[in-house]
Biopython code that builds the backbone (N, CA, C, O; Angstrom):
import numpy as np
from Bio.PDB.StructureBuilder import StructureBuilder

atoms = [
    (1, "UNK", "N", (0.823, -1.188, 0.000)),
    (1, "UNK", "CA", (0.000, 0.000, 0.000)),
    (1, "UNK", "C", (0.869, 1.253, 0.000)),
    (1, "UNK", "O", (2.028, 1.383, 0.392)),
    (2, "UNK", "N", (0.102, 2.073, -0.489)),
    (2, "UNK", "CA", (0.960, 3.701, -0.077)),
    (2, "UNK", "C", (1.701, 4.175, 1.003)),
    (2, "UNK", "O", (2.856, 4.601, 1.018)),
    (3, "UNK", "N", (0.558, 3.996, 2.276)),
    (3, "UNK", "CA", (0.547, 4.264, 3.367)),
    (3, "UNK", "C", (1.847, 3.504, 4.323)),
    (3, "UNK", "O", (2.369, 3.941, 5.349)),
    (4, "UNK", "N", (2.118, 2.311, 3.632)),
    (4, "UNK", "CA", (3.417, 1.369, 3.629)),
    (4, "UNK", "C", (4.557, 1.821, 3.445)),
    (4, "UNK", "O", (5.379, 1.884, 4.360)),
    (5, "UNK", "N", (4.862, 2.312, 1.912)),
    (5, "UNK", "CA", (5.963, 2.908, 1.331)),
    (5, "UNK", "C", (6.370, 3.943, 2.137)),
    (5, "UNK", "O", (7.396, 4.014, 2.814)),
    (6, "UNK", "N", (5.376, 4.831, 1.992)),
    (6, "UNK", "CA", (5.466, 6.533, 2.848)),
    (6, "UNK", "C", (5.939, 6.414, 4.117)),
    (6, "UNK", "O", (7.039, 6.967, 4.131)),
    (7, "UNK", "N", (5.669, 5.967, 5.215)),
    (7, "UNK", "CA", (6.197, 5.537, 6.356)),
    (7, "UNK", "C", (7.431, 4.470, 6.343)),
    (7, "UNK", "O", (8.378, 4.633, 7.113)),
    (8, "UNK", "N", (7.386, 3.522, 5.562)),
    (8, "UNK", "CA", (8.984, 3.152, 4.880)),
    (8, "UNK", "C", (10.311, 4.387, 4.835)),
    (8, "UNK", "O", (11.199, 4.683, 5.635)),
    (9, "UNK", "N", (10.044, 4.732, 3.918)),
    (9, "UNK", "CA", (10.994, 6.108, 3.511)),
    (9, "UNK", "C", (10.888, 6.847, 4.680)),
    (9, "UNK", "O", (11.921, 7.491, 4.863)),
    (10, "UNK", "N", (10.043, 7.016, 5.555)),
    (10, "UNK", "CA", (10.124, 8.020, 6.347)),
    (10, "UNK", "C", (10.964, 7.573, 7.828)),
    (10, "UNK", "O", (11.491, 8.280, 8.686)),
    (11, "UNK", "N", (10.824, 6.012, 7.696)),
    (11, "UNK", "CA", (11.215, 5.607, 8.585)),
    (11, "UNK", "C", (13.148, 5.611, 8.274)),
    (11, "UNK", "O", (13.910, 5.780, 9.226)),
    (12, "UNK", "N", (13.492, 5.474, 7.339)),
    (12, "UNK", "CA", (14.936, 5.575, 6.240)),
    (12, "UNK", "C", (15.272, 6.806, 6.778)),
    (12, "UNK", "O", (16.240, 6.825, 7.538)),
    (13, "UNK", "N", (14.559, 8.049, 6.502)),
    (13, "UNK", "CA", (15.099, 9.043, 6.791)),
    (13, "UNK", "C", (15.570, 9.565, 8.182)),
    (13, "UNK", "O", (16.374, 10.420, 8.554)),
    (14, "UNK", "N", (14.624, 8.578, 8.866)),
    (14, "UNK", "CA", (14.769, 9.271, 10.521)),
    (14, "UNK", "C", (15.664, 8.941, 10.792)),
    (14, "UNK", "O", (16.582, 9.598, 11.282)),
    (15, "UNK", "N", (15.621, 7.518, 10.471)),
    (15, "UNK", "CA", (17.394, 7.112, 10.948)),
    (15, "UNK", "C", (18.523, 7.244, 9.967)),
    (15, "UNK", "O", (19.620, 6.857, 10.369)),
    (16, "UNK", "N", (18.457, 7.637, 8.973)),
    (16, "UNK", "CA", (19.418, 7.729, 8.427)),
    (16, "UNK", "C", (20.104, 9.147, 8.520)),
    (16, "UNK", "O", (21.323, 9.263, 8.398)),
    (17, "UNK", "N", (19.369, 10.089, 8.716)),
    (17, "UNK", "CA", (19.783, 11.637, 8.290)),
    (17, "UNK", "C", (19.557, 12.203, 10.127)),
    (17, "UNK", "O", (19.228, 11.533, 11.106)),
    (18, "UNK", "N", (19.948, 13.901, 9.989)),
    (18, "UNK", "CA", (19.861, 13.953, 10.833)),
    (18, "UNK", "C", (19.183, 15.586, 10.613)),
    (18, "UNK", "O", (19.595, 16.641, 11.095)),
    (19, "UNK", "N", (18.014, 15.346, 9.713)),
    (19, "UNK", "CA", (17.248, 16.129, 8.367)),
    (19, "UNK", "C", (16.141, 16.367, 10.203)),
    (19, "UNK", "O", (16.153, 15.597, 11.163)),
    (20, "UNK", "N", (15.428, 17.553, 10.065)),
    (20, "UNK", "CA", (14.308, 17.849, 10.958)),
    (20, "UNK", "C", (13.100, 17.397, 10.506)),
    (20, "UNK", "O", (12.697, 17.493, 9.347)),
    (21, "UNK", "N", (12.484, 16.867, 11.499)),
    (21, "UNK", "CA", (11.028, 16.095, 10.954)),
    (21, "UNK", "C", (9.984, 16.635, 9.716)),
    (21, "UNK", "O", (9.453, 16.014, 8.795)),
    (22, "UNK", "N", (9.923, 18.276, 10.168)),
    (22, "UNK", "CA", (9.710, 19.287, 9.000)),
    (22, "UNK", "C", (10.261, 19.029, 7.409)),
    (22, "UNK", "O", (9.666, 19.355, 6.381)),
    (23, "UNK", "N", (11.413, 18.431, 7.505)),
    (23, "UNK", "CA", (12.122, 18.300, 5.663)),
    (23, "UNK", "C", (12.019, 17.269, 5.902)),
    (23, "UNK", "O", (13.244, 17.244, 5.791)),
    (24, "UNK", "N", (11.691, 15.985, 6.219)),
    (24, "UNK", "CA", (11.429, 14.509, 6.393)),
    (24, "UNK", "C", (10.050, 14.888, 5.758)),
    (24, "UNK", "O", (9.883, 14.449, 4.620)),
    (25, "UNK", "N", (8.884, 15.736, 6.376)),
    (25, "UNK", "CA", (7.733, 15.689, 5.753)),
    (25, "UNK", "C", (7.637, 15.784, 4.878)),
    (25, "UNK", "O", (6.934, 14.943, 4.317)),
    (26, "UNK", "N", (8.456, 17.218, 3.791)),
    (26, "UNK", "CA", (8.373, 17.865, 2.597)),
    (26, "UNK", "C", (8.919, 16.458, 1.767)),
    (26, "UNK", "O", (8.369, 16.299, 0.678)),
    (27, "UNK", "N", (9.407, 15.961, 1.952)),
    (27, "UNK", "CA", (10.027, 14.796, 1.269)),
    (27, "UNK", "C", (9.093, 13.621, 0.345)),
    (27, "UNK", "O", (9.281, 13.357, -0.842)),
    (28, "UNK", "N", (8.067, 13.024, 1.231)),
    (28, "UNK", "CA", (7.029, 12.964, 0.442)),
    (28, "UNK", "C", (6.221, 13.347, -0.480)),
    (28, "UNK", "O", (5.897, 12.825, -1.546)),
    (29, "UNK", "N", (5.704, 15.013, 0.397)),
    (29, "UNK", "CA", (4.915, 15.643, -0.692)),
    (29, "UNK", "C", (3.949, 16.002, 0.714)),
    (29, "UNK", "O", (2.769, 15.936, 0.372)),
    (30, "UNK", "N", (4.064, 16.315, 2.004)),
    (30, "UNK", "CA", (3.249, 16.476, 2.691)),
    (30, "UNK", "C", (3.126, 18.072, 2.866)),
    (30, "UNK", "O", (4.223, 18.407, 3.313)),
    (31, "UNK", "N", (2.483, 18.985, 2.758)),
    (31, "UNK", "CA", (2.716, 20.432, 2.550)),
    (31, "UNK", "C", (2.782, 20.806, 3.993)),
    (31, "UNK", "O", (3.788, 21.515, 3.976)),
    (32, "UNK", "N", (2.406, 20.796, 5.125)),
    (32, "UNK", "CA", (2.495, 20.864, 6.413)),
    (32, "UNK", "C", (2.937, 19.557, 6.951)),
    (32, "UNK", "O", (2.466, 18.445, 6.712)),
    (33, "UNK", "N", (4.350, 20.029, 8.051)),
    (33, "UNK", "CA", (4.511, 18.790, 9.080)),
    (33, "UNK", "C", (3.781, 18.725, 9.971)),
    (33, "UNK", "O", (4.222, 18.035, 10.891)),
    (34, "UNK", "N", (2.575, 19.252, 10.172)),
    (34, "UNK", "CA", (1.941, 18.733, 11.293)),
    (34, "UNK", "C", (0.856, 17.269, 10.459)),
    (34, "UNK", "O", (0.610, 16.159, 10.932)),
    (35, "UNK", "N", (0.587, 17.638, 9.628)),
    (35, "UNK", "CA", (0.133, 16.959, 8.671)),
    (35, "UNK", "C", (0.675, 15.653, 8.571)),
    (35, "UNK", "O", (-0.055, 14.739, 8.953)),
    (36, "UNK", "N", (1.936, 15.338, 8.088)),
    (36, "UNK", "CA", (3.176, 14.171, 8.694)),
    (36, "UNK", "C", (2.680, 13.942, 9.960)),
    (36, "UNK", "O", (1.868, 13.028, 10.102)),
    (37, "UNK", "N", (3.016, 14.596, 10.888)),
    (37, "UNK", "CA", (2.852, 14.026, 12.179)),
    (37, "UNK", "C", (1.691, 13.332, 12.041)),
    (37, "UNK", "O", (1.935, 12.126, 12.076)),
    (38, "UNK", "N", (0.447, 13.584, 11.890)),
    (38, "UNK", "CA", (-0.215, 12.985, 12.236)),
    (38, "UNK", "C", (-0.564, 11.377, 11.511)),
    (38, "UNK", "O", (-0.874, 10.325, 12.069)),
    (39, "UNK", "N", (-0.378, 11.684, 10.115)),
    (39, "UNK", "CA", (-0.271, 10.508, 9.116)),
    (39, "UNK", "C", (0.862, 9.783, 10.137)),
    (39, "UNK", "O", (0.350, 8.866, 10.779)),
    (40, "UNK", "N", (2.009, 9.958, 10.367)),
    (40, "UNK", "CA", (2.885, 9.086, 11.180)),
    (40, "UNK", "C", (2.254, 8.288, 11.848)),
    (40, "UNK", "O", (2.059, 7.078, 11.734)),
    (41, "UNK", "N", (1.877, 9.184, 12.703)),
    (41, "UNK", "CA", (1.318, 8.599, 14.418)),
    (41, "UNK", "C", (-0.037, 7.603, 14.232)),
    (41, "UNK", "O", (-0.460, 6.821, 15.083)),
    (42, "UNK", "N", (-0.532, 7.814, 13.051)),
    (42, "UNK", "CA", (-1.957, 6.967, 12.633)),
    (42, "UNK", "C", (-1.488, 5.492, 12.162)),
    (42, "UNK", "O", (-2.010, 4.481, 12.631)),
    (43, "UNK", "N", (-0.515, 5.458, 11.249)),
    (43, "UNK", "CA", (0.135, 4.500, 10.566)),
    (43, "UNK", "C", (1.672, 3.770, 11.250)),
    (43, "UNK", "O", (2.127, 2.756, 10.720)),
    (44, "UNK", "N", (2.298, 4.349, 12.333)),
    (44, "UNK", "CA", (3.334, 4.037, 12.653)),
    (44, "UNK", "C", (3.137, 3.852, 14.180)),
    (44, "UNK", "O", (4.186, 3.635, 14.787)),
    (45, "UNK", "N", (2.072, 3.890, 14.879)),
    (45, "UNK", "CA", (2.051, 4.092, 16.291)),
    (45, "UNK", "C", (2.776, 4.661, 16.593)),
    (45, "UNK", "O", (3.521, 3.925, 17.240)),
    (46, "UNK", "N", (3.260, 5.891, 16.579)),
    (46, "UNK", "CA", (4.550, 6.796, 17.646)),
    (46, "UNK", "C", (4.578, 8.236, 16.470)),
    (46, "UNK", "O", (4.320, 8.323, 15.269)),
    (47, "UNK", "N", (4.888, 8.926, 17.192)),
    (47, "UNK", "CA", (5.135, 10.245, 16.546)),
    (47, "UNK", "C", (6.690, 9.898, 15.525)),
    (47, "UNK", "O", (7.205, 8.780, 15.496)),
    (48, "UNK", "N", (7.140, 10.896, 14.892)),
    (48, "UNK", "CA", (8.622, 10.511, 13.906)),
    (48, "UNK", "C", (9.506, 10.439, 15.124)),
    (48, "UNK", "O", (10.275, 9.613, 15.615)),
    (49, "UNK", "N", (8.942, 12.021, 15.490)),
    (49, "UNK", "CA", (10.656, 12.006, 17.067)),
    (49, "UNK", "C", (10.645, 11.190, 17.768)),
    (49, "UNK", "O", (11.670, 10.619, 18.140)),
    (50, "UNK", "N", (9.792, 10.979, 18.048)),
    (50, "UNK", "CA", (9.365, 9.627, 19.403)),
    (50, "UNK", "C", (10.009, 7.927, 18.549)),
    (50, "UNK", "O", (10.754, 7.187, 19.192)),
    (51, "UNK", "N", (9.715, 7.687, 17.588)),
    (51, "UNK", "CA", (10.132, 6.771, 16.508)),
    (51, "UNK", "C", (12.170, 7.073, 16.262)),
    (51, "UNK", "O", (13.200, 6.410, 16.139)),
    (52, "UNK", "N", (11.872, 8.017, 16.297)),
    (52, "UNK", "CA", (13.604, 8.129, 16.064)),
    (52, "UNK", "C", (14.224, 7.795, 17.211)),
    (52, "UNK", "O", (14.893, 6.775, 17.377)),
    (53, "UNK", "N", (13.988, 8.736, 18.099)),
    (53, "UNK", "CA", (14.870, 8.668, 19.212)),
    (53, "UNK", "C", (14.677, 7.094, 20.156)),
    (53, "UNK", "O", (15.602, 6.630, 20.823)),
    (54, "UNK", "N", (13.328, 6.446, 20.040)),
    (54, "UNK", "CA", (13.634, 4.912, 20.495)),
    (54, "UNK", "C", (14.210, 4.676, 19.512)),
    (54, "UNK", "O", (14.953, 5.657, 19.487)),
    (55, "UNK", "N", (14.515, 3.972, 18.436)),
    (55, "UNK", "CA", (15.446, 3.427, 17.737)),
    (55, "UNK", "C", (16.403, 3.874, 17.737)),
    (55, "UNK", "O", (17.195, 3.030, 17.318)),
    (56, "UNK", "N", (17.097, 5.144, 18.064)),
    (56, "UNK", "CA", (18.325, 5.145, 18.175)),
    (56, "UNK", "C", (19.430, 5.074, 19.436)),
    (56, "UNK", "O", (20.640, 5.211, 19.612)),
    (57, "UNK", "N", (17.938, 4.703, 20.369)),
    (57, "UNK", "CA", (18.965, 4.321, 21.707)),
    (57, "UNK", "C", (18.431, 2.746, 21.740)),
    (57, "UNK", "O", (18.140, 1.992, 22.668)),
    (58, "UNK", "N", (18.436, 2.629, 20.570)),
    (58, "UNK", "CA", (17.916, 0.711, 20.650)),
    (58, "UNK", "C", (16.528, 0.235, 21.267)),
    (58, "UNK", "O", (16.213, -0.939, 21.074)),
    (59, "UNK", "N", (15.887, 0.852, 21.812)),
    (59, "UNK", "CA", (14.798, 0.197, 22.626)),
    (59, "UNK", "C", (13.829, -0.195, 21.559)),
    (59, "UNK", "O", (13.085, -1.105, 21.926)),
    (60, "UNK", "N", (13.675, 0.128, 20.640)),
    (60, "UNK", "CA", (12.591, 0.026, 19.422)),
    (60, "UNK", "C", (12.599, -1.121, 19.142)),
    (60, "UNK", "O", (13.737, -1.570, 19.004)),
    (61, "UNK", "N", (11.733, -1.873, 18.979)),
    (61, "UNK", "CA", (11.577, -3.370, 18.415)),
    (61, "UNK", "C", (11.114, -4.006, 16.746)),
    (61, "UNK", "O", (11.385, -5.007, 16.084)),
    (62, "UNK", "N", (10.432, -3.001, 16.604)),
    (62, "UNK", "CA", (9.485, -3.111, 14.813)),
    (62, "UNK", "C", (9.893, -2.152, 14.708)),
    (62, "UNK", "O", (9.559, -1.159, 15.355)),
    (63, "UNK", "N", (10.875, -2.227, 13.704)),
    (63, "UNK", "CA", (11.405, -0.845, 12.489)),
    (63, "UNK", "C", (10.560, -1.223, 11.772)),
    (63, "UNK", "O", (10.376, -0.669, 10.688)),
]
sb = StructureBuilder()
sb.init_structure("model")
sb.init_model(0)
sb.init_chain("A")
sb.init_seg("    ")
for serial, (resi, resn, name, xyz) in enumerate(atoms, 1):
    if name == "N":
        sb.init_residue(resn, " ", resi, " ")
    sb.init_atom(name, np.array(xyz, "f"), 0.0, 1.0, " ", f" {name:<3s}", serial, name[0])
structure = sb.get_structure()
């Protein structure tokens, strides 16, 4: 699905870059990051920051 991919890539970016959630959004095509946020948090259970920062102190379990 879409909703798959988009949170894919978004999930790439969080950990890969060290890009602000704001240009993580634009990246898609989302015209407001609050907008992102919320598509995130619907489809990913966790906000991006909240998603980043557990995975990058390891506690995260489902990337």
């Amino acid at each position: 699905m879409i909703h798959e991919r988009i949170i894919a890539e978004a999930k790439v970016l969080l950990l890969n870059t060290d890009w602000d959630v704001a240009e993580i959004a634009y990246a898609p095509g989302f015209e407001y990051p609050s907008h992102f946020n919320k598509y995130f948090r619907q489809y990913a259970s966790n906000t991006p920051l909240l998603f980043r920062e557990t995975a990058r102190t390891g506690s995260l379990v489902n990337i």
